[in-house]
N, C-alpha and C positions, 0 to 999 in steps of 0.2 A: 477470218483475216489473220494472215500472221507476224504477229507480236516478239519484234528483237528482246533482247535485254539491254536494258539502260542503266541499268546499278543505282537509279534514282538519280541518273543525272537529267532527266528528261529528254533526253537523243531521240524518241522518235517524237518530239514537235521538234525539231528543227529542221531545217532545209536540207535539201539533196546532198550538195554540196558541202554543207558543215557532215553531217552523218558518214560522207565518203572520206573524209581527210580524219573523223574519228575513231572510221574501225583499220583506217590503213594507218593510224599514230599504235596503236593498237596493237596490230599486226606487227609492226615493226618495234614497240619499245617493248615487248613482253619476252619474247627471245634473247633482246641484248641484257634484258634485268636476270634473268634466268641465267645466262654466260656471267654478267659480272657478279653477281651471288656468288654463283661457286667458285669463280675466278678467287673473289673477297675471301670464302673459307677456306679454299684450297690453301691460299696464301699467309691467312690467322694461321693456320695446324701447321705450316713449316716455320712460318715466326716461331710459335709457341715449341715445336722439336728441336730448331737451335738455339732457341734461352734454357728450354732443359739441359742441351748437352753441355753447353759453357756454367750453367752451376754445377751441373754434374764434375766438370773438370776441374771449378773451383774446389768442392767439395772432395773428392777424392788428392787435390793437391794440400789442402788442411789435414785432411784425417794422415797425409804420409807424413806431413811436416812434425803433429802431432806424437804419431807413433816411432820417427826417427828420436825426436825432442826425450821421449820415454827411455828410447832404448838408452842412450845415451847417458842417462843418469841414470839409471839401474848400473850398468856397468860402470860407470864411477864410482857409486855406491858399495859395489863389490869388490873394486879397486882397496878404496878406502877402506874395509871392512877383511883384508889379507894382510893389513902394512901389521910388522909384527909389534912393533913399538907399543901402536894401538892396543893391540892385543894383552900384551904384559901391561899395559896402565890400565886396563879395564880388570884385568883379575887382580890385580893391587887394589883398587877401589871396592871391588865386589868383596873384599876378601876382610874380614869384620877383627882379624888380629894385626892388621899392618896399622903402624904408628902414625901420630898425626904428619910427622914432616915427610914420611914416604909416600901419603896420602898429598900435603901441598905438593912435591917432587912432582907426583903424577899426573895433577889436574893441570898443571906446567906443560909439561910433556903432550898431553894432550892437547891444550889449548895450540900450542906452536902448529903441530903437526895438520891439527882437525881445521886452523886459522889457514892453512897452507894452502891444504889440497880445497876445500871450501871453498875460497874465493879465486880460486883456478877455475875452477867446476863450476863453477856461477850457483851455490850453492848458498843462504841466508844464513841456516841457523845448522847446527848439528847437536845432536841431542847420542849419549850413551846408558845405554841400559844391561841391566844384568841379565843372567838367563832366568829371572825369576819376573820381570820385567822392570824391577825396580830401575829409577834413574839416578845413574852413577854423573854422569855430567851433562850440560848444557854449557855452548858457547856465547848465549844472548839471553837477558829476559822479556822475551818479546810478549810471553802469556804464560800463566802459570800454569807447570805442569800436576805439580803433586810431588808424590815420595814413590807412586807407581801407577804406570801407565796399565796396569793391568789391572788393578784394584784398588786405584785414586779416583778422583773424581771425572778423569777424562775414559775409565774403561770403556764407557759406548758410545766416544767417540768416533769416526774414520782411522783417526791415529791409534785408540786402543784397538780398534779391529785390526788393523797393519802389523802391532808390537806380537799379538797372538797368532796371525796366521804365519808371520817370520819366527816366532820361535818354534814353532810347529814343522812347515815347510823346510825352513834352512835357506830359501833363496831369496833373492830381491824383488820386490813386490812395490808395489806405487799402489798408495791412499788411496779414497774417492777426498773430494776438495768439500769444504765448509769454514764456517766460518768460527773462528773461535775467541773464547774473551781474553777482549783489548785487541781485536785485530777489528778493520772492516769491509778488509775484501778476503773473501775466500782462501782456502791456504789447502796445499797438498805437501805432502811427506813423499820418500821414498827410504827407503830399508834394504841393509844386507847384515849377515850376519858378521860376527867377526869371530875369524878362524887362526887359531894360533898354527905355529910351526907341525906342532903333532897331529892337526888334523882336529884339534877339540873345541867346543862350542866355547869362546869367551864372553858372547853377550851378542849385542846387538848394535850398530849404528843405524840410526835417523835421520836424516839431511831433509830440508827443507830448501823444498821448489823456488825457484825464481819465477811468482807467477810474471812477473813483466814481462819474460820470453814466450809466455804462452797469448799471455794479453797480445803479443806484437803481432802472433798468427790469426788468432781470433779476430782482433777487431781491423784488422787489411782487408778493405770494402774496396780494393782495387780491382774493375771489372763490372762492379754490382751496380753501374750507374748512380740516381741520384737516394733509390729506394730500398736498395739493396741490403740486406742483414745476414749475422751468424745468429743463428740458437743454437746452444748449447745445453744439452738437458741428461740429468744423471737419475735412474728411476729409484724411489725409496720408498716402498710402504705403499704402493698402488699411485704414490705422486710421483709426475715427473717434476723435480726442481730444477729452474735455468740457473746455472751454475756460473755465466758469468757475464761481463754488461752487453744491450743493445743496442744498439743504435738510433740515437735519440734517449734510451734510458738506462744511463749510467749506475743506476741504483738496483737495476732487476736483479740481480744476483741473490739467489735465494728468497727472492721477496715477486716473483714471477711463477707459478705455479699450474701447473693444466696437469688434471685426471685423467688415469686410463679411462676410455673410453668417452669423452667429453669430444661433445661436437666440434670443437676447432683443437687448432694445433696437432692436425691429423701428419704432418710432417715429421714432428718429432717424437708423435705415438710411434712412426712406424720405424724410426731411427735407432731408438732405446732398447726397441727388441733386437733385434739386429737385421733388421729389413733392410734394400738397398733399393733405390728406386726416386720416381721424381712425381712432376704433375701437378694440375691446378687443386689447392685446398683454402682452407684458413687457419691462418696463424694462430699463435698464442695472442697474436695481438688481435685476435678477432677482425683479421683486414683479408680480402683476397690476394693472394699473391699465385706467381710460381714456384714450386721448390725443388731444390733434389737433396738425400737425403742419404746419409751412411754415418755407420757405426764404427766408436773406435773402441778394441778393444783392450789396451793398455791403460787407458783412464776410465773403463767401462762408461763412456759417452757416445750420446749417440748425438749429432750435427746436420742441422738443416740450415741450407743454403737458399733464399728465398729474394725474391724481387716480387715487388708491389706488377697486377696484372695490368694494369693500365699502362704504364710506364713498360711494360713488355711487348705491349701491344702497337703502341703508340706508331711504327712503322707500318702497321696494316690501314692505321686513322690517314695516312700520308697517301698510301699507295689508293685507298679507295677515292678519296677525291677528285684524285689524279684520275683516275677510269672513270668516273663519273662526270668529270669536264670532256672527254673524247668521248665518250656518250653523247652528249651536247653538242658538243662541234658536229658531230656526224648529222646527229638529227634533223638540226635545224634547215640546212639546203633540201634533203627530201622533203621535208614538211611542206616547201614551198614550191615545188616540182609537187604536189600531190594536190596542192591548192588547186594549180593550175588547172590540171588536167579535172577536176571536179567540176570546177566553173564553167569549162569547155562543155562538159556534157550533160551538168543542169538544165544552162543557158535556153536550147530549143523545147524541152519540157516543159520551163517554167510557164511559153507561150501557150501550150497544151492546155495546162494548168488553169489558167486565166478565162480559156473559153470553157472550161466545164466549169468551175464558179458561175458564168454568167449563166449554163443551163442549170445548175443545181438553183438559183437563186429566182429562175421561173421564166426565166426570156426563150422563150422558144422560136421566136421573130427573127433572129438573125442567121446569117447566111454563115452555116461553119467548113464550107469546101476549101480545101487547099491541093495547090498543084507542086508535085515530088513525088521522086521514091523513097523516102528515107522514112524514116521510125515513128517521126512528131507526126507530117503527113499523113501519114497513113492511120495517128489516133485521131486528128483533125476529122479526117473525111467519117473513120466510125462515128464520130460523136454525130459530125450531121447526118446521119443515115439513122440515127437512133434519135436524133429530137423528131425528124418527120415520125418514125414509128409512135413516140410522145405525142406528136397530136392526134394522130389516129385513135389511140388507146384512150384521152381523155377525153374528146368528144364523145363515143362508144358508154364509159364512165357516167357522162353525164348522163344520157340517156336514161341509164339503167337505174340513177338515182333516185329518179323522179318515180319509178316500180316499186324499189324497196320503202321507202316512207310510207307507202300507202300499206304495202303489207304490214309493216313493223306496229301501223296503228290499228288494223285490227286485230293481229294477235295481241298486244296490249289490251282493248279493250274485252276478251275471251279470257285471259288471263288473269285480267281483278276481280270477274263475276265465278270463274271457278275458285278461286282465291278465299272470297266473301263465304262460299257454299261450305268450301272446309275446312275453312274455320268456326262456322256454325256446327258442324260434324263434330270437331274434333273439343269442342267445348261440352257437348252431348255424352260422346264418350267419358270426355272424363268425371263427367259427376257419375255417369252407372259406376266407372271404376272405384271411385271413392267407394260410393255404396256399398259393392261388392267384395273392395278392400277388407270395409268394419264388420262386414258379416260372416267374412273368414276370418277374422283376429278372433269376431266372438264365438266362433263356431271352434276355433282351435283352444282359446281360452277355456269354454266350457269341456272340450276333451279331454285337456290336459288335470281339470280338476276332478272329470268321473275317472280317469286314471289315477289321480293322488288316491279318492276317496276307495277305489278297489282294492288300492293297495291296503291301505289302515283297513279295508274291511279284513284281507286275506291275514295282515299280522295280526287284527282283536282277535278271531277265529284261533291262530297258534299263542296268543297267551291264553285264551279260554280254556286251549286243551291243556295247555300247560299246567294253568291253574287249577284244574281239576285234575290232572297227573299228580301233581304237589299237595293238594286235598286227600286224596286219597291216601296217599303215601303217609304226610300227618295224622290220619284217620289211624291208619294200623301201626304208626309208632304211638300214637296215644292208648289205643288200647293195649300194646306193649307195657307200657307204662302204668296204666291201670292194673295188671295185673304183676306187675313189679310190688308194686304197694303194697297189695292185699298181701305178698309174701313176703313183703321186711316187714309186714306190721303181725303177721304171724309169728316169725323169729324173733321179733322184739316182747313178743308174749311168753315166746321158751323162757328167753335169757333174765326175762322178768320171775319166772318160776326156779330158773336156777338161781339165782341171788336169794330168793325167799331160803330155800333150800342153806344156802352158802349162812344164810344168815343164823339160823339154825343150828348149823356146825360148830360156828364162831362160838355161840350161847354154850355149847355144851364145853370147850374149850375155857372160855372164862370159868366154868362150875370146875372143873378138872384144875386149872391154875389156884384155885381156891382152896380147894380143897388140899392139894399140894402144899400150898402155902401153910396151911392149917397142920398137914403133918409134918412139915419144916421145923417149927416151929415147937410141937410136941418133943420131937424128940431133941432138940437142943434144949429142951429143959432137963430132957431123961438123960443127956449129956452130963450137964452140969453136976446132977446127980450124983453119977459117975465116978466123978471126980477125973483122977489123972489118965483112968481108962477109956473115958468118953471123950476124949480132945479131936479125936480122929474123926471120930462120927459127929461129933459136932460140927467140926470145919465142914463134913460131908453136908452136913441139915444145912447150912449157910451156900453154901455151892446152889445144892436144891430150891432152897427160898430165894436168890436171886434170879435161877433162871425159870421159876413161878412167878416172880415180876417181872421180867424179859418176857415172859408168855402173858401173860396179861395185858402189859402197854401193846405188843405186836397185836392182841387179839382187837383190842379196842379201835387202833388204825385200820383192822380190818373190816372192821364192823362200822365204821365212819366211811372207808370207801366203799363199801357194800351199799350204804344207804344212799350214797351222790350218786351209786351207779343206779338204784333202781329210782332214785329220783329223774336221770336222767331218760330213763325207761320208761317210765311212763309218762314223761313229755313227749317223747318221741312219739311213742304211741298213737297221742293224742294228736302231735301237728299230723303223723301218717294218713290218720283218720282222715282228716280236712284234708290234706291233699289227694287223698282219693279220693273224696267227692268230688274238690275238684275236677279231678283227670277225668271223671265220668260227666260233669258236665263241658268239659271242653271238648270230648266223644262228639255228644251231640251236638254240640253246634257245629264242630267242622262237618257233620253227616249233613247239617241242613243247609250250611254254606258250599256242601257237595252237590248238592240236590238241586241249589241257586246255580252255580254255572254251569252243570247240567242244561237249565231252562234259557240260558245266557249263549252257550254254544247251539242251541238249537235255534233260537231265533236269529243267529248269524247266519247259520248257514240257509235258513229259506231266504235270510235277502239277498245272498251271492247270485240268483239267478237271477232276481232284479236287476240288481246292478250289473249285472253283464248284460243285460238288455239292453238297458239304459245307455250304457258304453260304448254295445255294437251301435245303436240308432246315431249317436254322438259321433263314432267314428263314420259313416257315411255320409252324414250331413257337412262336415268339415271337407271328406275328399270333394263331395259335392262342390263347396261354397271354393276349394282351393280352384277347380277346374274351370267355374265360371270367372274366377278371379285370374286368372293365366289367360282366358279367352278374351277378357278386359285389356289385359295389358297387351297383347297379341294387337288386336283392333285398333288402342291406341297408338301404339307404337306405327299401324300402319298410316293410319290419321295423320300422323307426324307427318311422316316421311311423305304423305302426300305432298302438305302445306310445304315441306323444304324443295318439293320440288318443283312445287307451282310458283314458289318465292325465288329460287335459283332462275325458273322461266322467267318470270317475270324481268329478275334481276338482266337475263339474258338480253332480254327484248330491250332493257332502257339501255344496254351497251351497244344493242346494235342501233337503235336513235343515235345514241349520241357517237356511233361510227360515222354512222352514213352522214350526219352533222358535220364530224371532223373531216369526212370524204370531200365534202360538196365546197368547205371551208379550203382544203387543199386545192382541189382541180380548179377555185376561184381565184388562186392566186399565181395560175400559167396564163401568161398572154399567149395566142392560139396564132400564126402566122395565117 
C-alpha cells in the first residue's frame, strides 16, 4: 500500500478532504516561500551595497577633508618657517655669544611675529628649535619640553621623531598624535624648517595642531543614523591605537586598542595598512556592524566608517513583513476555494466508505447495489459482487474446517510418540559420547606423556654420550697431568742437587775470604814494620780486608738463600709426590666412572625400542579413540537436529490448531445472507 509523507503531522489519518486542501496549501505556499526568500536576500545584499557605498562616501569625504586640513598647515608651516625675521631671531638664540638683551630683543620679536601668524593659522602653540635640536623658544607652557627634543626627555616621542626626520629631510612633515604630560586628549605637531635669505638651515619651527578642527571632522555622525561611528586608528609596534573619541566613548583615545591580527576590529586592520574597501565585520567594539574603510596618508591613519548591522538592516525587517502580509491576503481566498472543492468530492466516497465498514465489520446480509454511472456506483455495485463472492468462499471455508482439525490431530498425536523415541535416542547417545570423550582425553593424555618420556629418553641418551665424551677427555688430561708431575718432581731433584753443589762453592768462597782476610792482615803488620815505606801497602791490606768482609757477609746471604731455596725443594718435592698419587688415583676412577656410563648409555639405548613401541601402540589407540569420538559427536549432533525438527513439527502442528481455531473464530463472525 502506498504511504504519503506526513512529516509527523499525521495526514494520512485524516480525511479526504482535510489531506486534499493540505498538499494543495502545500503546493501553493512552498513556491511563494521560495520567491519571497530570495525576494527577502536579493533585497538584504542591495540594502547592505547601498549602506556600504554612503559610508564608503562618508569615509572617502573624511579622509579628503583630513588630507586638505594637512595640507594646509604644512604649507603655513613652511610659510612661517621663510619669514626672515624668524630666521635672524632663531640664529641670535642659537648663537651662545649674543648678549642677554639681544637674546630678550629676540624672544620679543619672535613672540610678536610667531603670536601673529599662529593664531591666523588656527595654530596653539609654536615651539623653535636649533639645528641641533635644542629648544630656542616656546610660545605657551602647555607641557614640558626639555632643553632638547632630540636628547631630552621627549627624544622618542612622535614630536622627537618629527624634530629628526625635519632636520634630516628639510621639509614639513606632521607628527603621528599622542598624548603627552599635562595634556589629556591627544596632540599632533607639524614642522618646517626655517630658511634664512642665503638659503641656509636656521633651525626649525613647530606649531601645534588645533585638534578641535580635526575633532569637528571626525566626530560629524551626520548620515550614520542613530549607530553610526569613526575609528580612528594609527599602527605602533604590532598595536593599532584609536587615536581619537567614539562614540558613546569619549575616553578611547589611546586607551582603545585591537592587535594585528585579532578577531574583531577587521575594519581598521585593514585600514592601517593601507587597504580600501568595506563590508560586514566586528568592531573594536566587539559588535557586528557595516564598514567601509580607507587610509590617510598625511596623518599615516587609517578610518573606519561603521553602522551597527541591525540598524542597516532594519528596512529589509519593514519590507519582509510587508510581503509576508500579501502572502496572506493572497492565501487565504484560495484556501477556501480549495476547501470547497474537496468537500465536493469526498462527499460521494464518504457514502462508499460507510458500506465497506459495514462489510469489513461482518454484515454480509445487506443489499449493496446501486443505480449510476459515476465512480461511487460503480465501487457500490464491486463491493456487492464481492460480498456475494464472501459468502461463497466462507461457506466452502467452513467445510474444509471441519477436514483440517481432524488431520492437525493425528499428526499431533504421530508427532509426540516420534518426539518421546528421540529423545530416548538422543540421551543414549549422549552418555556413549561422554564415554568416548574421557577415553580420548585419556588416550591423548597418555600419548602426550609417552611423547614427553621419549623425549627425556632421546636427551638422557645425548648427556650420556656427552658425559662419557667429557670422561674420556678428563681421563687423558689427567693422565697428562700425571706425567706432568713425574717431570717437575724430576726437575725439582736437579735443582735440589744444584743448590747442594751451589752450596759447596759458597763453603769454599767463605775459606778463600778467610784466608784473605788472614793475609790482610799479615801484611799490615809487615806494613807498620815498614814504617813510612809501608803506608801504601798498608792502605792496599785495608782495601783487601774490607772487600774479604764484603765477601764473606755476600757469601753468608748466599748461603741462607741457598738453604730457603733447598728448603723450599724439598717441600715441593714432597707435596709433588702426593699429588701424583693423587693424579693417578683420580686416573682410575674417572676410568671407572667411564666404564659406568658406558653400562648407563647401553641400557638407554635397548629401552629406545621399547618405548617407541610403547609410543607407536599409544599413538593408535588415541587416533582410534579420537575417530570414535568424532563418530559420537556426528550421531549426536544428528540426534539433535532430529528432536529440533520433530519439535519445529510439532511446534508447526500447534500453529496450525490454533489457525484453524482463529479460522473457524473469523468465519463465525460473518452473518451469511
Amino acid at each position: 500500500m502506498t504511504r504519503w509523507p506526513s512529516w509527523g503531522l499525521g495526514i494520512q489519518h485524516r480525511s479526504l478532504a482535510t489531506r486534499l486542501v493540505f498538499w494543495f496549501t502545500v503546493l501553493l505556499l512552498v513556491p511563494m516561500l521560495i520567491i519571497s526568500i530570495t525576494v527577502d536576500r536579493v533585497s538584504n545584499r542591495a540594502l547592505q551595497e547601498d549602506v556600504l557605498e554612503k559610508l564608503g562616501m562618508v569615509a572617502r569625504d573624511k579622509a579628503s577633508s583630513l588630507e586638505i586640513l594637512a595640507y594646509d598647515r604644512t604649507r603655513s608651516a613652511a610659510m612661517i618657517g621663510r619669514i626672515g625675521r624668524i630666521a635672524n631671531a632663531a640664529m641670535t638664540l642659537a648663537n651662545p655669544k649674543a648678549t642677554a638683551n639681544d637674546r630678550i630683543e629676540q624672544v620679543e620679536v619672535m613672540g610678536r611675529l610667531t603670536s601673529l601668524f599662529a593664531s591666523n593659522l588656527g595654530f596653539l602653540d609654536v615651539i623653535v628649535v636649533c639645528p641641533k635640536g635644542n629648544v630656542l623658544y616656546q610660545s605657551t607652557n602647555r607641557f614640558d619640553l626639555g632643553s632638547s627634543l632630540v636628547n631630552g626627555p621627549l627624544r622618542d616621542s612622535p614630536l622627537g621623531q618629527l624634530v629628526k626626520r625635519s632636520l634630516t629631510l628639510l621639509e614639513p612633515d606632521i607628527s603621528d598624535f599622542d598624548v603627552y604630560p599635562g595634556s589629556e586628549l591627544p596632540q599632533g605637531f607639524v614642522s618646517a624648517p626655517i630658511i634664512r635669505e642665503d638659503g641656509t638651515k636656521a633651525g626649525l619651527v613647530i606649531l601645534q595642531i588645533n585638534d578641535k578642527e580635526i575633532l569637528e571632522i571626525l566626530t560629524n555622525y551626520t548620515g550614520l543614523g542613530r549607530t553610526g561611528n569613526v575609528i580612528v586608528g594609527a599602527l605602533k609596534d604590532e598595536v593599532i591605537h584609536v587615536v581619537a573619541p567614539i562614540r558613546g566613548r569619549p575616553d578611547a583615545a589611546f586607551k582603545v586598542n585591537v592587535g594585528v591580527g585579532a578577531p574583531y576590529g577587521n575594519d581598521i586592520q585593514n585600514a592601517v595598512i593601507g587597504n580600501l574597501g568595506g563590508g560586514r565585520v566586528r568592531s573594536v567594539l566587539k559588535t557586528d556592524v557595516l564598514a567601509s574603510w580607507i587610509y590617510v596618508p598625511s596623518f599615516r591613519w587609517g578610518i573606519a566608517i561603521e553602522q551597527n548591522f541591525s540598524e542597516a538592516t532594519d528596512m529589509v525587517g519593514d519590507q519582509r513583513m510587508a510581503l509576508f502580509g500579501a502572502v496572506a491576503a493572497i492565501i487565504t481566498p484560495i484556501l477556501l476555494i480549495a476547501l470547497m472543492v474537496a468537500r465536493s468530492i469526498s462527499g460521494p466516497i464518504r457514502t462508499a466508505v460507510q458500506a465497506a465498514e459495514r462489510v469489513a465489520a461482518g454484515d454480509l446480509s445487506g443489499d449493496l447495489s446501486a443505480y449510476g454511472s459515476d465512480e461511487t456506483s460503480k465501487l457500490l455495485n464491486a463491493l456487492g459482487k464481492m460480498v456475494n463472492d464472501l459468502n461463497s468462499l466462507i461457506s466452502q471455508v467452513q467445510r474444509s474446517t471441519i477436514d483440517l482439525v481432524s488431520t492437525a490431530n493425528s499428526l499431533s498425536a504421530m508427532t509426540r510418540t516420534q518426539s518421546d523415541e528421540v529423545k530416548n535416542l538422543g540421551s543414549t547417545t549422549t552418555e556413549i559420547a561422554a564415554a568416548t570423550k574421557e577415553i580420548s582425553a585419556t588416550s591423548e593424555e597418555l600419548l602426550q606423556r609417552m611423547t614427553r618420556i621419549s623425549t627425556v629418553t632421546d636427551h638422557t641418551q645425548e648427556l650420556a654420550n656427552s658425559g662419557q665424551n667429557a670422561i674420556g677427555t678428563m681421563e687423558t688430561t689427567m693422565r697428562s697431568l700425571s706425567d706432568a708431575t713425574h717431570s717437575i718432581s724430576d726437575r725439582l731433584g736437579q735443582i735440589s742437587q744444584k743448590t747442594n753443589i751451589i752450596g759447596s762453592v759458597t763453603t769454599t768462597i767463605t775459606k778463600i775470604a778467610d784466608q784473605t782476610n788472614l793475609l790482610s792482615l799479615n801484611a799490615s803488620i809487615e806494613a807498620e814494620k815498614a814504617g813510612e815505606y809501608g803506608v801504601g801497602f798498608a792502605v792496599l791490606a785495608r782495601e783487601i780486608r774490607r772487600l774479604a768482609d764484603q765477601t764473606a757477609v755476600a757469601t753468608l746471604d748466599i748461603e741462607r738463600m741457598i738453604r730457603e731455596m733447598q728448603d723450599s725443594v724439598t717441600g715441593g718435592v714432597v707435596e709433588m709426590d702426593k699429588f701424583s698419587e693423587q693424579v693417578n688415583r683420580s686416573v682410575s676412577d674417572t676410568h671407572l666412572i667411564g666404564e659406568r656410563f658406558g653400562t648407563i648409555i647401553q641400557l638407554v639405548q635397548d629401552l629406545l625400542p621399547q618405548f617407541e613401541a610403547v609410543h607407536e601402540g599409544m599413538r593408535s589407540q588415541s587416533a582410534g579413540a579420537r575417530q570414535i569420538r568424532d563418530s559420537m559427536v556426528t550421531l549426536t549432533e544428528s540426534v539433535r537436529v532430529s528432536a529440533q525438527s520433530l519439535d519445529e513439527t510439532r511446534a508447526a502442528t500447534h500453529r496450525l490448531e490454533a489457525a484453524i481455531d482463529e479460522l473457524r473464530s473469523e468465519i463465525s463472525a460473518f452473518r451469511l445472507g
